[in-house]
N, CA and C atoms as a LAMMPS dump frame, in Angstrom:
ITEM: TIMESTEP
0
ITEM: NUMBER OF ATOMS
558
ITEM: BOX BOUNDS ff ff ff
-5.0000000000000000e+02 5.0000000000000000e+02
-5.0000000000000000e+02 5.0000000000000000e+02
-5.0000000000000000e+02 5.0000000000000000e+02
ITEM: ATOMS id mol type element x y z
1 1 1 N 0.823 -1.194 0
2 1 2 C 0 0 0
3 1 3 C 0.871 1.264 0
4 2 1 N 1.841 1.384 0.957
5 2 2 C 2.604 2.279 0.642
6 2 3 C 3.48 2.678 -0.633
7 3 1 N 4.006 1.427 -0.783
8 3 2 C 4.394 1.606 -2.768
9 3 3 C 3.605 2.394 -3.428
10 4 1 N 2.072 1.734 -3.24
11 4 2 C 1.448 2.694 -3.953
12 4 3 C 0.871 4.057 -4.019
13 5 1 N 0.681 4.304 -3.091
14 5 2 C 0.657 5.835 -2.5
15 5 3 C 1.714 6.607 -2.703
16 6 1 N 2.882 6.367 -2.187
17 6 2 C 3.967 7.135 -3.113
18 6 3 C 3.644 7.185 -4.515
19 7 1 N 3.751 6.379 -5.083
20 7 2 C 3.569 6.707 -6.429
21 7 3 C 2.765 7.221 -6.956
22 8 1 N 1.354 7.252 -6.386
23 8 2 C 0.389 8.629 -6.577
24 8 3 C 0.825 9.58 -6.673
25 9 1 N 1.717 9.774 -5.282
26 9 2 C 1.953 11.248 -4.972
27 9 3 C 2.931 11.366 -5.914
28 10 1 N 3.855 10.781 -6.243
29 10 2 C 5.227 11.554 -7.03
30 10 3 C 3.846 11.652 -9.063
31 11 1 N 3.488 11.015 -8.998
32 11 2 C 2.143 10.853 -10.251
33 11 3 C 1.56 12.321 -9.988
34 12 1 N 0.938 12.836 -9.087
35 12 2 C -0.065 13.762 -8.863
36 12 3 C 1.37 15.168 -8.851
37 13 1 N 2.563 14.847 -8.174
38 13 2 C 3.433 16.027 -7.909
39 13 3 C 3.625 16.414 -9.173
40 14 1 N 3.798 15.374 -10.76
41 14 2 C 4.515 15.392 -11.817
42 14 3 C 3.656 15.575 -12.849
43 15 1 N 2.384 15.591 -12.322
44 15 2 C 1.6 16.202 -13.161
45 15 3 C 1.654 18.187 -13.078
46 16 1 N 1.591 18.124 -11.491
47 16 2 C 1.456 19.562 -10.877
48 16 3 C 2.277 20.032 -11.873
49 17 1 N 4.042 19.423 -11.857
50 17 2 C 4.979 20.228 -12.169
51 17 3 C 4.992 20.751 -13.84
52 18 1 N 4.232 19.487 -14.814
53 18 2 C 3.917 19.748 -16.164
54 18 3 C 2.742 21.256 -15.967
55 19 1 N 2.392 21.296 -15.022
56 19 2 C 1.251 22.243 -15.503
57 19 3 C 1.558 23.607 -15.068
58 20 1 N 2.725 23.703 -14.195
59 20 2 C 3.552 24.799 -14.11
60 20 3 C 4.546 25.258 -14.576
61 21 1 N 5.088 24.476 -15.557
62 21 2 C 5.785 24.616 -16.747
63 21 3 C 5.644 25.807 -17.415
64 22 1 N 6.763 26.814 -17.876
65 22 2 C 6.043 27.971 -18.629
66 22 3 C 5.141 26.986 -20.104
67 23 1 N 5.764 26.387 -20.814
68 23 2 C 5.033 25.485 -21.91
69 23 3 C 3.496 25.315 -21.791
70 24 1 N 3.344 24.867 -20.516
71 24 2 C 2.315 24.163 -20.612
72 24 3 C 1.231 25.251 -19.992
73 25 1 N 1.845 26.953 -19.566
74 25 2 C 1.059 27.689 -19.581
75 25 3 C 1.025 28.757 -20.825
76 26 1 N 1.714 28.16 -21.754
77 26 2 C 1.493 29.453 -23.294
78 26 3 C 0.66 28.97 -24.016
79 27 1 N -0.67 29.105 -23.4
80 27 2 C -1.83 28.874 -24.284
81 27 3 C -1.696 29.429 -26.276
82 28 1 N -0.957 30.288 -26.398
83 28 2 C -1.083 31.159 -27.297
84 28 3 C 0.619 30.716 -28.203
85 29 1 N 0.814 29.263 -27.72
86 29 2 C 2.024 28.718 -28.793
87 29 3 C 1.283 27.42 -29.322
88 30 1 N 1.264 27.233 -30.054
89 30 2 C 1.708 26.022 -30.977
90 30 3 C 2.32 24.869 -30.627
91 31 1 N 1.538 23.888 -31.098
92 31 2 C 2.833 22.508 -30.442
93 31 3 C 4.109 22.862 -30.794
94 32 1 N 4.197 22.828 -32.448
95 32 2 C 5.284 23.364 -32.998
96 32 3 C 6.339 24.756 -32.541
97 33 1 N 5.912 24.982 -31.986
98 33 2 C 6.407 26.187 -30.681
99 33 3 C 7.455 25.687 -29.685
100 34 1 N 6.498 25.32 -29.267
101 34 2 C 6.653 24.059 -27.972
102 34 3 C 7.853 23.582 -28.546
103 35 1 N 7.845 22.63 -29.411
104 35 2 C 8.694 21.474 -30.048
105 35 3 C 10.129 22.702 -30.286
106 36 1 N 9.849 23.549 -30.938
107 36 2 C 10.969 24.093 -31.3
108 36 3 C 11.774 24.633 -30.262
109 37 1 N 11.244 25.755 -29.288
110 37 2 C 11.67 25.516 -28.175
111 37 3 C 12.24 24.591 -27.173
112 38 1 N 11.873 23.197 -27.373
113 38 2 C 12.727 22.422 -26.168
114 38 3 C 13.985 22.038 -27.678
115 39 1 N 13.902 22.419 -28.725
116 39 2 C 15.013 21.415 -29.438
117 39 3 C 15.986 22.561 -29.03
118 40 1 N 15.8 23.616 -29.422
119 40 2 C 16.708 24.806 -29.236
120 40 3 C 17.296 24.701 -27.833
121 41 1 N 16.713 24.408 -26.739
122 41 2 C 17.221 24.289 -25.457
123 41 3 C 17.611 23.141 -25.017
124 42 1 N 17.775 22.418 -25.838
125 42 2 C 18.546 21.083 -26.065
126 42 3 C 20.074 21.221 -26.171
127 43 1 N 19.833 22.67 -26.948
128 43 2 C 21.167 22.884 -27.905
129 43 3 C 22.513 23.616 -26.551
130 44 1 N 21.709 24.063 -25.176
131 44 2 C 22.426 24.68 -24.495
132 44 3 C 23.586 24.363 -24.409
133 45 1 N 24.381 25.803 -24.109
134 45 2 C 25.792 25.343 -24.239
135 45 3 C 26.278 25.166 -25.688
136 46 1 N 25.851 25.123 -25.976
137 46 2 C 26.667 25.117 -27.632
138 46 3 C 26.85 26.054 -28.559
139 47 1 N 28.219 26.156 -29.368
140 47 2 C 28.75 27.285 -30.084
141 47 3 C 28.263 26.866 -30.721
142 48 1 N 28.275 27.613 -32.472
143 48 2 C 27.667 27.479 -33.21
144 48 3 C 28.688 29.006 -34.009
145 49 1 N 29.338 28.564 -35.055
146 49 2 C 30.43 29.68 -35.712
147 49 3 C 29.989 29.117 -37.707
148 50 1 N 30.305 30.229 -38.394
149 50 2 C 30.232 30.408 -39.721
150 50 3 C 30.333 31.493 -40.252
151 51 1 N 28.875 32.55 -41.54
152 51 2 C 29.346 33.469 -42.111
153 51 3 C 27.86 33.47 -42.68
154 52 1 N 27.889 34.77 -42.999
155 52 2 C 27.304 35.484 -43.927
156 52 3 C 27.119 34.71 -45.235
157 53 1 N 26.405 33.998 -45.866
158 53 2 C 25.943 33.957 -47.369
159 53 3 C 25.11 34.49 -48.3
160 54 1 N 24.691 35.764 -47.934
161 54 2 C 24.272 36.843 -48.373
162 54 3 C 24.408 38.134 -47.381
163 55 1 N 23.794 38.892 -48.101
164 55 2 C 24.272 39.314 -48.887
165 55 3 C 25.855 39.14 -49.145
166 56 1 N 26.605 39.36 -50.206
167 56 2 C 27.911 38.92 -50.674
168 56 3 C 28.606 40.097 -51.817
169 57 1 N 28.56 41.235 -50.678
170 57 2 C 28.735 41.978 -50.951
171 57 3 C 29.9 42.748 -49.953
172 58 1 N 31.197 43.301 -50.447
173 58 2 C 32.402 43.312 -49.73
174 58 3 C 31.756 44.838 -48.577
175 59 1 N 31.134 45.334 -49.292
176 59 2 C 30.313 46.366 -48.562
177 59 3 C 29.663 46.802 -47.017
178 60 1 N 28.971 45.47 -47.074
179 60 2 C 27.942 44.961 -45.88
180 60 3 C 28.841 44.841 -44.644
181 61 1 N 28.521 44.754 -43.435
182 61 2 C 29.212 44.718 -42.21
183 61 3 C 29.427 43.422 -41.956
184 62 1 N 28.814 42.683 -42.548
185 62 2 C 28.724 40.831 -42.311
186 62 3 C 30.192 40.54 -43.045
187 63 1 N 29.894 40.908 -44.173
188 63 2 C 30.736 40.133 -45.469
189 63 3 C 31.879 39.681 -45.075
190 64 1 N 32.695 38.864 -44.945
191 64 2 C 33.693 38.139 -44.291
192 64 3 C 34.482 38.019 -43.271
193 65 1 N 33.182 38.107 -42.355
194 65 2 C 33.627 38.246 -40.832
195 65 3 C 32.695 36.861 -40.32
196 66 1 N 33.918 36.637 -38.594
197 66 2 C 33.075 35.148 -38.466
198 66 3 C 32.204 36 -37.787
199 67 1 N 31.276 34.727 -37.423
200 67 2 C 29.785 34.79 -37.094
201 67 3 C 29.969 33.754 -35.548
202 68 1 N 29.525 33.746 -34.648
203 68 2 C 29.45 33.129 -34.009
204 68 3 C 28.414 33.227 -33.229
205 69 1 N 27.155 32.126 -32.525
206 69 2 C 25.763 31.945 -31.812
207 69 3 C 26.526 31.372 -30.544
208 70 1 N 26.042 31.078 -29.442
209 70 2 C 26.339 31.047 -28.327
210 70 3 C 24.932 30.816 -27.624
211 71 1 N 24.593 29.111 -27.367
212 71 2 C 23.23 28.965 -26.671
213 71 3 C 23.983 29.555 -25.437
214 72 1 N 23.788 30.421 -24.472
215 72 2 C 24.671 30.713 -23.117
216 72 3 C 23.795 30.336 -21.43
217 73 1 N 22.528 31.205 -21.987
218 73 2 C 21.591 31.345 -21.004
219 73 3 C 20.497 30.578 -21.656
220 74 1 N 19.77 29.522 -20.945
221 74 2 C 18.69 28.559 -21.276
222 74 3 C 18.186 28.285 -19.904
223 75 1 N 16.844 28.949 -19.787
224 75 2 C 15.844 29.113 -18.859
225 75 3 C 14.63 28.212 -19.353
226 76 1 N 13.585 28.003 -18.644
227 76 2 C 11.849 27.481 -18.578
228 76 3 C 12.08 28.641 -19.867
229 77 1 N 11.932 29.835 -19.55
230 77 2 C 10.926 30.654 -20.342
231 77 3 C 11.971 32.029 -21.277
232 78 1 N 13.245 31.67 -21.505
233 78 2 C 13.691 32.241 -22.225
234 78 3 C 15.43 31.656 -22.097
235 79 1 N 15.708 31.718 -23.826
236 79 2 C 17.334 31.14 -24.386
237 79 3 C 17.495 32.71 -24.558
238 80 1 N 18.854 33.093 -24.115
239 80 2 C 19.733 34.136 -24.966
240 80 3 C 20.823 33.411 -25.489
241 81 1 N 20.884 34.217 -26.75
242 81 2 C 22.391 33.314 -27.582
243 81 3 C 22.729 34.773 -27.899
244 82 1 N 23.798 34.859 -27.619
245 82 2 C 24.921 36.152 -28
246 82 3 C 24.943 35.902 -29.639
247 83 1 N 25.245 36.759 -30.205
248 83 2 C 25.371 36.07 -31.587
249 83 3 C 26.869 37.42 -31.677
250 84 1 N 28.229 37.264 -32.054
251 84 2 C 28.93 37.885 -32.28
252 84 3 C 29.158 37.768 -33.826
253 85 1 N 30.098 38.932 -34.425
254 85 2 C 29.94 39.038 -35.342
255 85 3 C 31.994 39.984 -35.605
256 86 1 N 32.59 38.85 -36.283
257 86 2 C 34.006 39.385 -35.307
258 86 3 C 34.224 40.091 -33.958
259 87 1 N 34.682 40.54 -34.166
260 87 2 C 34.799 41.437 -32.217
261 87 3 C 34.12 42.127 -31.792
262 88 1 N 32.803 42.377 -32.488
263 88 2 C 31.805 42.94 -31.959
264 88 3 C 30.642 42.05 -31.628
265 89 1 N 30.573 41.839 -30.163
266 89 2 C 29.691 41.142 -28.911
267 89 3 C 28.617 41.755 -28.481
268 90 1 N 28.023 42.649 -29.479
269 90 2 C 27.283 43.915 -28.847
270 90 3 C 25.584 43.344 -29.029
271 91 1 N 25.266 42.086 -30.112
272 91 2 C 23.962 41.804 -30.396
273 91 3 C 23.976 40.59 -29.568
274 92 1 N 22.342 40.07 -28.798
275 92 2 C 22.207 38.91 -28.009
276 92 3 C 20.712 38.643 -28.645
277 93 1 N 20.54 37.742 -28.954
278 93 2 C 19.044 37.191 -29.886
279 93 3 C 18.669 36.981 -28.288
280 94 1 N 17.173 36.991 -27.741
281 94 2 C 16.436 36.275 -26.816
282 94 3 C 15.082 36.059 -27.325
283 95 1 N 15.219 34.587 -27.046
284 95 2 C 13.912 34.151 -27.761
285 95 3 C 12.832 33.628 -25.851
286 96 1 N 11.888 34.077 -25.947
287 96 2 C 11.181 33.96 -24.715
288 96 3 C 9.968 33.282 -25.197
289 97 1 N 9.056 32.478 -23.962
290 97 2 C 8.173 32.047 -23.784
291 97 3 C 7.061 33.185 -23.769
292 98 1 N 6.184 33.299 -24.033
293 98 2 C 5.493 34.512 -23.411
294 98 3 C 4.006 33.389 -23.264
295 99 1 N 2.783 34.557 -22.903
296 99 2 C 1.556 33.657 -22.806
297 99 3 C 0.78 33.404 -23.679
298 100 1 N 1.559 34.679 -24.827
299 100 2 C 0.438 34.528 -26.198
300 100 3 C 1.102 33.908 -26.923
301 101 1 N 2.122 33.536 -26.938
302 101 2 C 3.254 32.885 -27.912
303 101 3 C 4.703 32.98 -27.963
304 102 1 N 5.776 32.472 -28.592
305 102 2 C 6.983 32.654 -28.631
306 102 3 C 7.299 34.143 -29.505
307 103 1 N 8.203 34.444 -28.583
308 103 2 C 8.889 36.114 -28.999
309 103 3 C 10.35 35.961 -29.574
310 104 1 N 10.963 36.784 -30.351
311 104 2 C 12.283 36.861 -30.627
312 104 3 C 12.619 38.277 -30.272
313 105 1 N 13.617 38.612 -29.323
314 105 2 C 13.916 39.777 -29.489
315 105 3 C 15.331 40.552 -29.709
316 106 1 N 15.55 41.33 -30.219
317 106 2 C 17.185 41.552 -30.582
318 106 3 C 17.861 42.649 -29.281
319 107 1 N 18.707 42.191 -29.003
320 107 2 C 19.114 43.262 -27.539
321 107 3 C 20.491 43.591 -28.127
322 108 1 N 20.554 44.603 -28.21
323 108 2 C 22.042 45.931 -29.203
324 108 3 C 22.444 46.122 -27.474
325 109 1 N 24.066 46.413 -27.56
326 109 2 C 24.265 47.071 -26.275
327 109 3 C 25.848 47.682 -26.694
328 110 1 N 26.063 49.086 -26.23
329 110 2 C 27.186 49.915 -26.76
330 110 3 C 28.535 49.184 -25.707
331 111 1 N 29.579 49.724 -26.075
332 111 2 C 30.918 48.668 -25.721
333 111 3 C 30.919 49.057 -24.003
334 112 1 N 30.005 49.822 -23.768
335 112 2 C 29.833 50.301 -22.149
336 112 3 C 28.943 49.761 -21.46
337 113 1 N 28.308 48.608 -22.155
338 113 2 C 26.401 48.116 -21.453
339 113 3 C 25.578 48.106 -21.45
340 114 1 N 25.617 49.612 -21.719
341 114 2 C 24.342 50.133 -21.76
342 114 3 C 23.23 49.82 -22.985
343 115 1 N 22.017 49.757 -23.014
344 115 2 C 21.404 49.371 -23.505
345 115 3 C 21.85 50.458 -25.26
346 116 1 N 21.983 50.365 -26.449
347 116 2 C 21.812 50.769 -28.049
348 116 3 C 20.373 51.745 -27.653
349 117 1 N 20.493 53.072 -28.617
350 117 2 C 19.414 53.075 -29.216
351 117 3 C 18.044 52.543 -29.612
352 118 1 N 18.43 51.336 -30.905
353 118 2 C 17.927 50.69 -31.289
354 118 3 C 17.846 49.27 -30.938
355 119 1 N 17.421 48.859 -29.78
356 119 2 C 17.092 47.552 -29.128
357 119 3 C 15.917 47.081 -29.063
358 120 1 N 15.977 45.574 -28.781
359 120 2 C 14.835 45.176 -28.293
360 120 3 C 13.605 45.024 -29.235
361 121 1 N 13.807 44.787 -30.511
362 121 2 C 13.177 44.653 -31.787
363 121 3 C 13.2 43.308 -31.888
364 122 1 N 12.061 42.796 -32.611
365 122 2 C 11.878 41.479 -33.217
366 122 3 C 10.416 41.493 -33.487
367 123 1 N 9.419 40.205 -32.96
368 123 2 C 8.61 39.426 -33.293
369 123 3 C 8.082 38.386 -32.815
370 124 1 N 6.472 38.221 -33.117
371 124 2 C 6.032 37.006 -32.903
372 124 3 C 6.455 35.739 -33.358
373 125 1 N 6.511 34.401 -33.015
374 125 2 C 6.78 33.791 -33.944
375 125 3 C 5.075 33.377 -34.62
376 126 1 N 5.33 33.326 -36.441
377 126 2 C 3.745 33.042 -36.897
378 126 3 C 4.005 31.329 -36.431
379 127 1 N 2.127 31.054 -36.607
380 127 2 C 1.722 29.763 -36.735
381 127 3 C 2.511 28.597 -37.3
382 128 1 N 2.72 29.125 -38.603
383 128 2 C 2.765 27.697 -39.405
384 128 3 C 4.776 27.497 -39.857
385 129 1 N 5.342 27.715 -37.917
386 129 2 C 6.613 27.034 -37.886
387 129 3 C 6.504 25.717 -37.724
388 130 1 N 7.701 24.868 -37.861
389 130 2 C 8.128 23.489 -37.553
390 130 3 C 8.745 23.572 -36.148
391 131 1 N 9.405 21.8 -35.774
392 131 2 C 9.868 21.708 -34.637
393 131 3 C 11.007 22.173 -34.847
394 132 1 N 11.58 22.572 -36.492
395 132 2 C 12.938 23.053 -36.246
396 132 3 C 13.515 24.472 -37.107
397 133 1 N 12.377 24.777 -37.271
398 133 2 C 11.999 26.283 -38.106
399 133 3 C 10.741 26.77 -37.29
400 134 1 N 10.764 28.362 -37.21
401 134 2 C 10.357 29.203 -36.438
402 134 3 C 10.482 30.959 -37.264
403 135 1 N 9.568 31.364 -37.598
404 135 2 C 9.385 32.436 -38.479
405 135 3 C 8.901 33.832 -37.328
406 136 1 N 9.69 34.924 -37.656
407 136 2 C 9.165 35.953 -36.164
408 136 3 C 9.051 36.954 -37.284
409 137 1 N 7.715 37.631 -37.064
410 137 2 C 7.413 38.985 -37.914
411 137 3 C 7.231 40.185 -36.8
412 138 1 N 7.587 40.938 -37.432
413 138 2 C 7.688 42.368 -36.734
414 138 3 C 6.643 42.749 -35.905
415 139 1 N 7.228 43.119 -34.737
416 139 2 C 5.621 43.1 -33.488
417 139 3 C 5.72 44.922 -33.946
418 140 1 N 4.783 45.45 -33.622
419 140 2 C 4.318 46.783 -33.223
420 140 3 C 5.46 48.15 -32.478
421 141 1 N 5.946 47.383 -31.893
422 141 2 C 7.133 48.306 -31.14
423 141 3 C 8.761 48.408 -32.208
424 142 1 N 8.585 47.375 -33.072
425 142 2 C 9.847 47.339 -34.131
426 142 3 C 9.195 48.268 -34.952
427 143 1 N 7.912 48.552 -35.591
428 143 2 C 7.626 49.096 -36.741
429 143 3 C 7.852 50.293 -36.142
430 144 1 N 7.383 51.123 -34.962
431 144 2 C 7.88 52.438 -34.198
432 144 3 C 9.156 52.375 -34.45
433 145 1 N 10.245 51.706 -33.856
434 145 2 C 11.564 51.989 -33.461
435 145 3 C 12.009 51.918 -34.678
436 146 1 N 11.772 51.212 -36.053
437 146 2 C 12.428 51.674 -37.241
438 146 3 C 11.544 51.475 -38.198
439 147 1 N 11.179 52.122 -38.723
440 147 2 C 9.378 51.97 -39.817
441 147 3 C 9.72 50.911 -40.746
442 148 1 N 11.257 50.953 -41.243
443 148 2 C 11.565 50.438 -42.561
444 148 3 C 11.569 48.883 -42.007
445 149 1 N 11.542 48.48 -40.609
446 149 2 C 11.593 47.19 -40.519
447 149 3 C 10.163 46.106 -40.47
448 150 1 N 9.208 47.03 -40.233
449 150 2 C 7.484 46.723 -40.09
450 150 3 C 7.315 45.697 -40.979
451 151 1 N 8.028 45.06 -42.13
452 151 2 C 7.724 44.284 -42.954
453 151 3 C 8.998 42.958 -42.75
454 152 1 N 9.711 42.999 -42.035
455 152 2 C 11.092 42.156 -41.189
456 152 3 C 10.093 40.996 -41.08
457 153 1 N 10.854 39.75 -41.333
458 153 2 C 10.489 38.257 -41.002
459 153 3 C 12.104 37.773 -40.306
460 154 1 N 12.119 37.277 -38.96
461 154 2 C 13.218 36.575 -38.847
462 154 3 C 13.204 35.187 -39.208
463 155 1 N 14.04 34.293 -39.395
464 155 2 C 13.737 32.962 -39.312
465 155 3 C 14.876 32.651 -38.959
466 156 1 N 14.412 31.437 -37.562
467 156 2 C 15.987 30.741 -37.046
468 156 3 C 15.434 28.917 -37.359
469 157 1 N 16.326 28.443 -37.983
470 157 2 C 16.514 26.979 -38.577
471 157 3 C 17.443 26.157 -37.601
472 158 1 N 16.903 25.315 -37.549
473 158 2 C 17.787 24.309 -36.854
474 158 3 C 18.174 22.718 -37.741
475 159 1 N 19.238 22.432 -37.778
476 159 2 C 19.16 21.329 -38.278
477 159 3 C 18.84 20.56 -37.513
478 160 1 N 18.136 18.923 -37.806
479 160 2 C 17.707 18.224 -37.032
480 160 3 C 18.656 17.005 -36.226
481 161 1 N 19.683 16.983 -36.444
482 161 2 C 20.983 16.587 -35.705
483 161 3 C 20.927 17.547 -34.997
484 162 1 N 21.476 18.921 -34.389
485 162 2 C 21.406 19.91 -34.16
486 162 3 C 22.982 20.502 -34.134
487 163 1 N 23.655 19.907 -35.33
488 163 2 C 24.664 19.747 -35.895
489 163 3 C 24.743 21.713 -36.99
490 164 1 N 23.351 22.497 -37.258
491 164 2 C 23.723 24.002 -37.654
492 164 3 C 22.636 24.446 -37.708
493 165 1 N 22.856 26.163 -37.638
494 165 2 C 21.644 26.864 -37.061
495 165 3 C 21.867 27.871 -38.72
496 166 1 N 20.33 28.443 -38.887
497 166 2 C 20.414 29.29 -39.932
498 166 3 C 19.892 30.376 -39.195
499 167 1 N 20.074 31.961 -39.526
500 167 2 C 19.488 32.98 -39.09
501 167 3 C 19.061 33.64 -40.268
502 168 1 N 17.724 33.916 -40.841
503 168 2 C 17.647 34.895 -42.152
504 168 3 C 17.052 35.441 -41.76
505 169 1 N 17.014 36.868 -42.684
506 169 2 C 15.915 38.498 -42.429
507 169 3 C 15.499 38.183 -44.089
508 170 1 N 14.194 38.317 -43.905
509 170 2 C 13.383 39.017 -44.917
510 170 3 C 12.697 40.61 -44.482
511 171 1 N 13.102 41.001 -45.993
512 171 2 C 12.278 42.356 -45.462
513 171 3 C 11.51 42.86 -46.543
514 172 1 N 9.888 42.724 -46.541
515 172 2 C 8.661 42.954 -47.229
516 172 3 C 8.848 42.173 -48.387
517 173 1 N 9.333 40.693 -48.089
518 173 2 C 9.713 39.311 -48.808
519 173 3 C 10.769 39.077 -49.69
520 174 1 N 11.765 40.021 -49.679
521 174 2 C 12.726 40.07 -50.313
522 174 3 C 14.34 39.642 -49.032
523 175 1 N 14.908 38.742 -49.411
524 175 2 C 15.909 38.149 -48.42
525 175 3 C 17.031 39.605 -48.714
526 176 1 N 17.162 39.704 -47.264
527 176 2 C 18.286 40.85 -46.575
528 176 3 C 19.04 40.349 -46.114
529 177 1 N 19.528 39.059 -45.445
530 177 2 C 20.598 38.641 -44.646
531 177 3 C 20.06 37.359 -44.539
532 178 1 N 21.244 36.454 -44.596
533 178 2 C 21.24 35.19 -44.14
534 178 3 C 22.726 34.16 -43.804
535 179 1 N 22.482 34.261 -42.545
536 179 2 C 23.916 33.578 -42.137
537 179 3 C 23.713 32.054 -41.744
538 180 1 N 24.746 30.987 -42.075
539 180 2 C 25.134 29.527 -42.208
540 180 3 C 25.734 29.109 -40.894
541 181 1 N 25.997 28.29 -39.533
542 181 2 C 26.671 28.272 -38.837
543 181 3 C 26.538 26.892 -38.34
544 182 1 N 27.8 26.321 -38.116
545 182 2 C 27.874 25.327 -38.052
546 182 3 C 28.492 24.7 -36.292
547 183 1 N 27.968 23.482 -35.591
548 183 2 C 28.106 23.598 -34.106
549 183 3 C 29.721 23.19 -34.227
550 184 1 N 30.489 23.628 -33.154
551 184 2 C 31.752 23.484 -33.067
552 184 3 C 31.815 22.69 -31.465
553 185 1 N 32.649 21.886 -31.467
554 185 2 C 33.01 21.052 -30.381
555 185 3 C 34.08 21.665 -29.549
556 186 1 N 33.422 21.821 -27.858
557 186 2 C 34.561 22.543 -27.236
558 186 3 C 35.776 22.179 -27.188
């Protein structure tokens, strides 16, 4: 009898704990949400280095500089990945749980800390992502902070090994950036 009563209880505790889960309180994600989120936080801890394949233009600030993602911070309800870009450490992607759905947001910070200007931009992610693709369109507060971005799609790709990550910008459906990165072993 006691066998079994414990095991109720750890049954009844482990249900509690699924239902306090940020997941299992974002009414307003998607399985596919869901799914993409725990693969990505699977990925914790892991580098992830490559480049720019577009634009390919000697011009651009990307163009032949490494790239490097950084799962660093992996929480219930939000991953930050630093994403550097040669020696400048100044952009951190955070992708969060929220209640209406998954968010992407871009956090700029000047070589002193302090928060950029222009921070804190991104997107919802839409509906019809996968467990290893995830599409973020411009929320309301990006189209304020830079008008020209109101039409911005991010998309972060995962391969399903979780062997490389893709990052692309569309902007009003025309591809603006898209970087290749591949996981590196510490």
């Amino acid at each position: 009898m006691q066998r079994t009563l414990s095991g109720l209880v750890f049954a009844a505790l482990g249900g509690l704990i699924l239902v306090a889960s940020p997941l299992a309180g974002a009414q307003g994600m998607t399985d596919e949400q869901k799914a993409f989120y725990a693969n990505l936080r699977q990925l914790c801890g892991a580098t992830f280095r490559g480049e720019s394949v577009f634009p390919k233009n000697p011009d651009d600030g990307f163009f032949g500089r490494r790239l490097e993602a950084v799962l660093s911070v992996c929480r219930d309800d939000q991953i930050q990945i630093p994403f550097h870009v040669g020696s400048d450490h100044s952009r951190t992607w955070i992708i969060s749980v929220q209640e209406t759905g998954l968010l992407l947001k871009h956090d700029h910070r000047k070589k002193d800390g302090s928060p950029d200007e222009i921070t804190n931009y991104g997107g919802w992610a839409s509906k019809d992502g996968t467990a290893f693709q995830q599409r973020f369109m411009a929320d309301d507060f990006t189209a304020q902070l830079i008008p020209a971005a109101k039409g911005n799609v991010w998309t972060i790709q995962l391969d399903q090994d979780g062997g490389g990550l893709r990052y692309i910008l569309h902007r009003d459906g025309k591809l603006r950036f898209e970087a290749r990165l591949r996981r590196v072993e510490p």
